[in-house]
N, C-alpha and C positions, 0 to 999 in steps of 0.2 A: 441952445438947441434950435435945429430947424424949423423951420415951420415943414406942415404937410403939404405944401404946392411942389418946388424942385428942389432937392436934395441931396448930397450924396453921403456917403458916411467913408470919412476918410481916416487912414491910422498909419502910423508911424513904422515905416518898414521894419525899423530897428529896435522897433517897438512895440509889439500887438496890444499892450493895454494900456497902448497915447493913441485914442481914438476921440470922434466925433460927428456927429451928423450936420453937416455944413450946408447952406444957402448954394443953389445952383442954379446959374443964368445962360440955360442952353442957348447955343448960337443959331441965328436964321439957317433953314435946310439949302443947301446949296442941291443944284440940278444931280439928280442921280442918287439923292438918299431920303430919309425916312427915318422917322423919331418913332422911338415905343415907347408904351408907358409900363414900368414894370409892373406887370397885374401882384403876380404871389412868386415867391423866392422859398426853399426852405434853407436854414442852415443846419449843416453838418458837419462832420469830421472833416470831410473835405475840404471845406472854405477853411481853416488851416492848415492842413497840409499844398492845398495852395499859396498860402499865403508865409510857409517855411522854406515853398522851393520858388517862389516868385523871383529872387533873381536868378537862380542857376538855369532855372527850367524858363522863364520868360513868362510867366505866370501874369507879373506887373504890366508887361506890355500890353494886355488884355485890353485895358481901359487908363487911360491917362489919366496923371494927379499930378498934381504940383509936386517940384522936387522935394524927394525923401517922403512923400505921400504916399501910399497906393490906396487903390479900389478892388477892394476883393472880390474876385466871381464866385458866381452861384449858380446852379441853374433853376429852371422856374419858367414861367410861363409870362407873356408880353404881347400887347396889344398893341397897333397900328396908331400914333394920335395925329401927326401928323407926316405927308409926304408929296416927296417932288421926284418920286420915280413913278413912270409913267404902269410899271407891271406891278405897283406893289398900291394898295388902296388901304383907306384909314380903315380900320374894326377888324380889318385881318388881324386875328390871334395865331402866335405862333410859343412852340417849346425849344430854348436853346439856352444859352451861356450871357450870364446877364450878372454887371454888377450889383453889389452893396447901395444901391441908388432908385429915384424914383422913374429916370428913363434912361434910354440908350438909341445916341446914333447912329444908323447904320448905314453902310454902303453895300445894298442889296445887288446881287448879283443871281438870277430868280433861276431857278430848274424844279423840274416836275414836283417836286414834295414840301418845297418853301425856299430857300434863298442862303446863298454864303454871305456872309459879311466878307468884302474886299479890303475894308479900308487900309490904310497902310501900315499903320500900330499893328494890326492883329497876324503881320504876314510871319512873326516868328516862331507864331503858336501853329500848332497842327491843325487842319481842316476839322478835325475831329470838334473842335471848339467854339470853330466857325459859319457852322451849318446850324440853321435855323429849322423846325419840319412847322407847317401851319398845321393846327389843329383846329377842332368845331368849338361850340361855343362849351362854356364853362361846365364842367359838372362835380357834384359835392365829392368826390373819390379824386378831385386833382388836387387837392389840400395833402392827398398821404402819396400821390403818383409825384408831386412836387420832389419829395425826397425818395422814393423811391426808383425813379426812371432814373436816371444815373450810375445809380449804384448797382442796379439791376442788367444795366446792360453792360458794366462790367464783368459780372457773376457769369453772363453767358459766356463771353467770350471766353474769361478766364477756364468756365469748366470743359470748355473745348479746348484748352489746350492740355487741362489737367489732365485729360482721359486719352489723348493723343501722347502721352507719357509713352506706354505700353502697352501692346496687347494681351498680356500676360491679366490673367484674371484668378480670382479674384484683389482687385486690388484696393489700397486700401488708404484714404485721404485725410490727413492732418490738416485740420484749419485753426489759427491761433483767432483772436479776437472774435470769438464763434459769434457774438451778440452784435456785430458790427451789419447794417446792410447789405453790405457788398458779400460777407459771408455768410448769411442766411442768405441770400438768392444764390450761396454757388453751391451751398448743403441741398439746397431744395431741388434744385437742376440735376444737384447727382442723384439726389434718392431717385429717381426714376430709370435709375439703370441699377439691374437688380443685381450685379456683381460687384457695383461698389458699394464700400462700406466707408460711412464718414465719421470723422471722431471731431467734436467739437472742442475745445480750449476756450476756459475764461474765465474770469475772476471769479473770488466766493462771491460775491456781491450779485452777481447779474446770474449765476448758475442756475436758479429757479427760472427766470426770463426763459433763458434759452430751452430749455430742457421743456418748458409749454409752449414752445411753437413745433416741437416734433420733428424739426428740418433734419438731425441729427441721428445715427444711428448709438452714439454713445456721447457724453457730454462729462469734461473733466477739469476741475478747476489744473491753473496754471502748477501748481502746489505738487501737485499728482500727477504729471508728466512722465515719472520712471514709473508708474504703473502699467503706459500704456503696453498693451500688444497685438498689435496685428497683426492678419492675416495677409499671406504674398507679400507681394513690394508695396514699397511704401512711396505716396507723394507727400509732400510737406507744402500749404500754403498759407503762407505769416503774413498778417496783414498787420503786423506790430511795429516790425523792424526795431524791435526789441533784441538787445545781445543776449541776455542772458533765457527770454524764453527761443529763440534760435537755438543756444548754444548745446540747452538743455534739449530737445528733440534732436537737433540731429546727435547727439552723443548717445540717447537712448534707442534709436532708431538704426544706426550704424549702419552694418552692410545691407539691411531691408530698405533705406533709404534710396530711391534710384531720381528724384529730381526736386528741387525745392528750390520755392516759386516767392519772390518777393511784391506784394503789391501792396502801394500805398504805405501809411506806416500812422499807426492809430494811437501808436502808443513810446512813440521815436522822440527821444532825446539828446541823442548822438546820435554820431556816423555807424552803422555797422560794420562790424572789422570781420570778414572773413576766416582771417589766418587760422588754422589751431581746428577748423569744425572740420568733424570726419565728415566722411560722405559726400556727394556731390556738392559742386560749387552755386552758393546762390545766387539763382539769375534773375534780372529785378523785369516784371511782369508789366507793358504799357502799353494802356487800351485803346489807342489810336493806332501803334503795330500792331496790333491782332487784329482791328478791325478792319483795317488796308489788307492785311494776310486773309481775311474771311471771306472781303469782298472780290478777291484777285481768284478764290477758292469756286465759287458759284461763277463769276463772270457777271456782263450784263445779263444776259438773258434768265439769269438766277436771281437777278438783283430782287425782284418785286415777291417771290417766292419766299423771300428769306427774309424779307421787309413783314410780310401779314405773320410768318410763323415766330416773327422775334414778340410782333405784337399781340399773338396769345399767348402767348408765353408772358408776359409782361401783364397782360390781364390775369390769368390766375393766381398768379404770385402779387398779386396787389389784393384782389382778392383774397385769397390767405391770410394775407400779413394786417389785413385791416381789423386782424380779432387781435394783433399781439400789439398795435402800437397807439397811442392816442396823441390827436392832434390837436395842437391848440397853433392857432388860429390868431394875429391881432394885427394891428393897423396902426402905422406912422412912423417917424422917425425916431421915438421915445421907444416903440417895440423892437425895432430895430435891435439899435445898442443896447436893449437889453440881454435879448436873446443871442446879441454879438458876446455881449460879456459872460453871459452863462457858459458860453461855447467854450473862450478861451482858459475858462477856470476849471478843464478839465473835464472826463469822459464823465458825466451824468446817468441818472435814470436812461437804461437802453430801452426804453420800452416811450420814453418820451421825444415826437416830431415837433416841431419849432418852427412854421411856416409864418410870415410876413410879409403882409402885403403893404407896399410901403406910401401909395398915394388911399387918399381916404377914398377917391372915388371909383378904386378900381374893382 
């Protein structure tokens, strides 16, 4: 195992549990970049489902590893330790896309809110990845915002395109993997419009979780699917990419079903097969096109308006959620691969965040 000075934690593409926390001997800053230290990371579903589409989607290209290696990302928050660009200074803290490691290279390219990463590894992934925003200094609520900004500004956009469905009211919102982040920030975003009605989906196990955060207008184990019935048309959003709970709503949902929306996949084992499912064809939901569609939406002169209202929004719903989840919190390379390993052995405690900060002195 590594020591706590430079590290990264490397695993076997073809592999997720051939992993390891490995010695790492950054290279001198060449003119025009800047070394972070990773302050705190959380891990989630996300960091494998990046780490399932990391060749198709270019996931791996993120951060370079030795061949048949990768470095899984995460996001998290990052400290300035050292730098040779002239607009970027040490102890600037910033929130963006940061590996499994103690720091990250960058090649800062600076605008008003913090900096792209340019380098040239990162040019196959979407900008959405590669924007850094600087933030102030630390405060105890960025341990549950670690895991929750991410998932949260998926949940926006997503319910902006959920309610952009139809005008037709009242209407009414299937979400599978209810207990998932990204789905309790897209339940909570809808409760506030008083014509939709949201119905949660999810296991017996977590059904008590969900049903105490209130996000939900109704909450139904997976099991219970031909129960459901709703009111007007129906939207469907699976964030399982599960066949059989897919198959099962839209079968039960049939001609009330008018759009269903694929994101992420929390509980994906295979490929989803389409064929055979009545009702509209599922179209797979990606949050760097809505975000491009959102910003094209407002314009520049929107741009800073819709910048402070994503950020109250993102404060009360952190707020909220900081009574339904509990954070633990630990330090090194050893917390690391643990908390890597917990991850890969399957959907856990939803009520349990797994934050990691990976240098002791961050």
């Amino acid at each position: 195992m590594a020591s706590s000075t430079a590290w990264d934690l490397l695993v076997r593409r073809d592999n997720l549990t051939a992993f390891e926390c490995v010695p790492a001997d950054p290279a001198p800053l060449e003119p025009g970049t800047a070394r972070l230290a990773v302050e705190r990371i959380a891990l989630t579903a996300n960091n494998v489902t990046y780490a399932h589409l990391g060749e198709r989607a270019g996931y791996w290209t993120a951060f370079p590893a030795p061949e048949g290696f990768g470095r899984i990302p995460a996001w998290g928050f990052g400290v300035v330790e050292e730098t040779a660009h002239p607009e970027v200074s040490v102890g600037e803290r910033f929130y963006g896309y940061f590996p499994l490691s103690t720091h990250l290279t960058v090649h800062p390219a600076p605008s008003a809110t913090g900096f792209t990463d340019t380098a040239p590894h990162r040019r196959r992934l979407h900008d959405f990845y590669s924007d850094y925003r600087r933030v102030g200094p630390y405060e105890p609520s960025d341990d549950l915002r670690t895991a929750l900004r991410p998932a949260y500004r998926s949940s926006l956009l997503l319910a902006g395109s959920v309610t952009a469905a139809t005008d037709r009211r009242p209407l009414s919102v299937v979400v599978s993997s209810a207990s998932s982040k990204t789905a309790l920030g897209l339940a909570e975003r809808l409760g506030a419009e008083s014509d939709v009605v949201t119905y949660g989906l999810t296991s017996p196990a977590n059904r008590a979780f969900v049903d105490a955060t209130g996000c939900y207008d109704e909450v139904r184990p997976y099991t219970a699917v031909a129960e459901l019935d709703p009111a007007g048309p129906a939207v469907f959003a699976d964030l399982t990419r599960n066949q059989d709970v897919v198959s099962a709503v839209h079968h039960r949902l049939a001609g009330r079903l008018i759009r269903s929306i694929l994101v992420g996949g929390t509980h994906a084992s295979r490929p989803l097969d389409p064929a055979g499912l009545p009702g509209p064809a599922p179209e797979r939901f990606f949050a760097p096109s809505a975000e491009e569609e959102a910003r094209r939406a407002v314009g520049a002169g929107g741009a800073e308006a819709r910048r402070r209202e994503y950020q109250a929004a993102e404060e009360r719903f952190t707020e909220r959620a900081a009574d339904w989840f509990r954070v633990t919190t630990r330090t090194g390379p050893d917390a690391m691969a643990d908390a890597f390993r917990q991850l890969i052995q399957g959907p856990g405690d939803p009520a349990a965040v797994r934050v990691v900060r990976p240098a002791a002195a961050s």
